[in-house]
N, C-alpha and C positions, 0 to 999 in steps of 0.2 A: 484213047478217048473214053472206050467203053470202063476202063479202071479208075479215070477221072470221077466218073457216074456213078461208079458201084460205089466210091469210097465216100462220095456226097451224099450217098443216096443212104450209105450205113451209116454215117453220122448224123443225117436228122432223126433218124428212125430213135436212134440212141439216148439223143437228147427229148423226144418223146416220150419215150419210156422212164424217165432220170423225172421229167415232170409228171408225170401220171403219178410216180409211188411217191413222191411229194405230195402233193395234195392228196392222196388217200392216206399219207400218214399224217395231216393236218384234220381231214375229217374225223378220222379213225385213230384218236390217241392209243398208244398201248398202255395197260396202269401198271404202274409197278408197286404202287402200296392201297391201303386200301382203310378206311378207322373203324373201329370198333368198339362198341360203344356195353356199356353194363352195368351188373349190382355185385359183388360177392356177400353172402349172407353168410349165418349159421345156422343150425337145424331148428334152431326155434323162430328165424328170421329178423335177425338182430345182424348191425353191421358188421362184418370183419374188414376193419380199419386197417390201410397200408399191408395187403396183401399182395404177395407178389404174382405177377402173372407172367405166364412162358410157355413155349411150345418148342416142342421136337424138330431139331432141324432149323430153328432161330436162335444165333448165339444173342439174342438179346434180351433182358428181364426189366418189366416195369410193373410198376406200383399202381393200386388201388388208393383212391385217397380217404381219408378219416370216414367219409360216412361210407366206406362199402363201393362208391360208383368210379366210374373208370371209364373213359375215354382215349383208345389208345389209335396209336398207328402204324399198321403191319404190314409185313410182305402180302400182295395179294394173294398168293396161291397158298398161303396159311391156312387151314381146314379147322385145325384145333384149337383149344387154348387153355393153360392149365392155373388154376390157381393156388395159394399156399402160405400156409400161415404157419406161426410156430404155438404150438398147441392142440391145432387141426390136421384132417386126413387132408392131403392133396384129393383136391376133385379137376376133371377133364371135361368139356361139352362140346361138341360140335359146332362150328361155325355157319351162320346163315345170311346170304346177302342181306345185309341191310336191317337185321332185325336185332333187336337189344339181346343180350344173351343175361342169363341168373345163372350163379355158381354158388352152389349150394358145398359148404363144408361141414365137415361131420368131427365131435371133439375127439380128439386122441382118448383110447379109455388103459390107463398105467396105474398101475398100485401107488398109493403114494401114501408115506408116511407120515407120521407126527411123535413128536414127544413135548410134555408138558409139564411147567412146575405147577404146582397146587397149594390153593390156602384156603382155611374155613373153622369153622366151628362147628361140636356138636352139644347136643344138650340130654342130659340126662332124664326119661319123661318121670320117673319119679324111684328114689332110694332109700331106702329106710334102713336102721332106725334114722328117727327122725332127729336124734341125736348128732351125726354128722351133716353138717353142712355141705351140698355142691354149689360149687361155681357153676352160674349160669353160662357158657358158653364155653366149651373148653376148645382152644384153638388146637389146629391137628393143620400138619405139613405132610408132603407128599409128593409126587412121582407119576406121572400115567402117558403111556405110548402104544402105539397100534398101526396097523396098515390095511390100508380098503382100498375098494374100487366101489363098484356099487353096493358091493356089502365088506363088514371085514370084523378084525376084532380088535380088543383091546386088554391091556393089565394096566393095575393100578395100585400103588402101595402107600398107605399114607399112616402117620403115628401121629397120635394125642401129646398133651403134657398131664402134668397132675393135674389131676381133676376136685382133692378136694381141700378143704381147708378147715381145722380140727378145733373147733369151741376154745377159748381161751380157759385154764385151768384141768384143760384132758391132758391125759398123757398121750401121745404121737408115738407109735411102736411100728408105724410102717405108713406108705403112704397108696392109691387108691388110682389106679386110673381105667379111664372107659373106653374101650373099643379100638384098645390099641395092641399092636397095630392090626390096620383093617387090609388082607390082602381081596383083589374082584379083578372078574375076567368078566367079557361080557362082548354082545354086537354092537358094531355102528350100522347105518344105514345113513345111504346120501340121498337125503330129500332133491337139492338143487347143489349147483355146482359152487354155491357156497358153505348151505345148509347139511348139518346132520346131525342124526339122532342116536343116545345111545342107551343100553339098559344093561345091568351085571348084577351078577353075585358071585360070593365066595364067604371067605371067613373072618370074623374078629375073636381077635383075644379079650375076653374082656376078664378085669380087676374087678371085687366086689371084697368089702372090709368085715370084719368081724371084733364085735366089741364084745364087752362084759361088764357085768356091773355086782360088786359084792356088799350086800349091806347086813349088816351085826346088830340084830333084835335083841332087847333084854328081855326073860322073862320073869317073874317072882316064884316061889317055889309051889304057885297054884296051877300055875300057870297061867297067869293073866302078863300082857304086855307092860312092859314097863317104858318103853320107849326105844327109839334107834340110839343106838351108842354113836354108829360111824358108817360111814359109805365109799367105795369107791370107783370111779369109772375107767376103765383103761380101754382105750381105742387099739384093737389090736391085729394079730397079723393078717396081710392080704390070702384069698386067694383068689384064683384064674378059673376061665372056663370058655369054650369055644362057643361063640354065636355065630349066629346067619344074616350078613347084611345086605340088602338090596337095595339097588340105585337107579338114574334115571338122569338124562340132561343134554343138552346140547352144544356144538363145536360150531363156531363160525369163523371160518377161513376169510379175514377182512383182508388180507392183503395173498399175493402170490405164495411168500413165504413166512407169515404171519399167522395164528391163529385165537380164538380165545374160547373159553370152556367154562362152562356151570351146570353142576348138577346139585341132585336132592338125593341122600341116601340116609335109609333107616335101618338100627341095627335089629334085631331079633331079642327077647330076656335071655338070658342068661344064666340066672338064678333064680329062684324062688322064695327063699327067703324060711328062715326058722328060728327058735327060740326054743332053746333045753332051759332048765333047772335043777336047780338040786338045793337039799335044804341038810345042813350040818349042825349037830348039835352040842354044842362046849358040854365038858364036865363041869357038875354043878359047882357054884360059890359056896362058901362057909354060911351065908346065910340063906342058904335054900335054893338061891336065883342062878338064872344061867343063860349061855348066852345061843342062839340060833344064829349061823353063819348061811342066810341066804343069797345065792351064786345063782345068775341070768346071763345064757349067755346068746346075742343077737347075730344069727348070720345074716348078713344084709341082703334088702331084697331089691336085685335089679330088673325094674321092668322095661329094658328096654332103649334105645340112646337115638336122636334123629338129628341131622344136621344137613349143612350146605359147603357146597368148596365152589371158587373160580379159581381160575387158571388163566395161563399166557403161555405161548413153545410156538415154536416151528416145523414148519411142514418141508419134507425135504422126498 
């Protein structure tokens, strides 16, 4: 009987106890997840759109959407939460009940290249004698690449064509070009993370012509002028001589792997410019006269070449 009781008396106890943690686990949910709610930004507080967000010890990864904010939902006992974009440092922040979290990334900073073709025209500021004519714009093709971070450098190699074009009825014994080729080394600097500036020098070769002119005076046997017999002009051979060009212009990175380029560069003269003489005197004629063979001969004067180039290349 007494066994009866015991075993009546341990299975209501039992079924008490079976309802008690029943209704204390209806009052008292346990969470197993918990949301999480935010912005991820960049350093300048601009959005980083569809960045990824994850934490240690969660095989799961979700997304930030276009403007930066994020609304997610985590294991409760989550502490961290990391964010991550490609181009940015991974940033980490602490988790706080219930309060919106900012995840602040920082840009990756990597050397990055360029190289670029180039086109432009330079102009001669002025060449004498006045006798040859320059093309105003002499087009010039070219070459330029470099590598920065926040600072870097660069080369640049660019060549002229002929630069001039010889009076109808000259003689052409050579032909004349300016500021070719121009080699320049030089800095960039990145203003903004599209923006940069750059400035150089180094050296041009530059062409500068040399003419002459011979003309044949008569005299009578007093010596008084009798007049020009004959003349002649012959445009003749080149030479070289090294200048100093300095530059200046800007690169904008419009796209990821796209970029475009304009600068201003001026050469330095080159030449100075001169005129010799000489005066030759024929043996006299049968009837007294004679003739004077005077000879001018013009090294041309270059003061100098200024121009422009754009470009297009890739940033890699």
């Amino acid at each position: 009987m007494k066994s009866i009781i015991s075993v009546k008396s341990l299975s209501f106890l039992l079924v008490v106890l079976l309802s008690g943690i029943s209704i204390f686990a209806q009052d008292v949910p346990l969470k197993a997840t918990k949301i999480v709610t935010g912005t991820v930004l960049d350093k300048e507080g601009n959005p980083v759109g569809a960045a990824e967000l994850s934490s240690r010890g969660w095989p799961e990864v979700k997304h930030a959407s276009d403007d930066g904010s994020f609304s997610i939902e985590v294991p409760y006992w989550l502490e961290t939460l990391t964010a991550s974009s490609e181009g940015f440092k991974s940033s980490t922040v602490k988790l706080k009940d219930s309060q919106p979290v900012v995840i602040t990334l920082k840009i990756k900073k990597k050397n990055l290249g360029f190289v670029d073709v180039l086109g432009g025209a330079v102009w001669p500021i002025k060449n004498e004698p006045a006798g040859v004519v320059t093309n105003g714009g002499i087009p010039q093709f070219g070459v330029m690449g470099g590598i920065y971070r926040t600072w870097g450098a660069y080369f640049k190699l660019v060549c002229a064509t002929s630069g001039v074009k010889v009076p109808s009825g000259l003689t052409d014994q050579s032909q004349k070009y300016d500021a070719t080729p121009t080699v320049t080394i030089g800095v960039l600097r990145r203003i903004s993370d599209n923006l940069n500036i750059f400035a150089g020098t180094g050296l041009a070769v530059n062409y500068s012509s040399a003419s002459s002119v011979n003309e044949y005076f008569k005299y009578d046997a007093n010596k008084n002028l009798i007049g020009m017999v004959s003349s002649d002009f012959v445009y003749g051979a080149s030479k070289q001589a090294l200048a100093m060009p300095i530059e200046a212009g800007v690169m904008w990175k419009f796209t990821k792997r796209f970029n475009a380029i304009a600068g201003l560069i001026y050469c330095f003269p080159a030449f100075s410019g001169s005129v010799t003489s000489n005066d030759v005197e024929r043996p006299e004629q049968n009837d007294g006269s004679y003739i004077v063979d005077s000879y001018k001969k013009y090294n041309a004067k270059n003061s100098g070449n200024m121009g422009f180039y754009v470009g297009v290349g890739v940033n890699f």
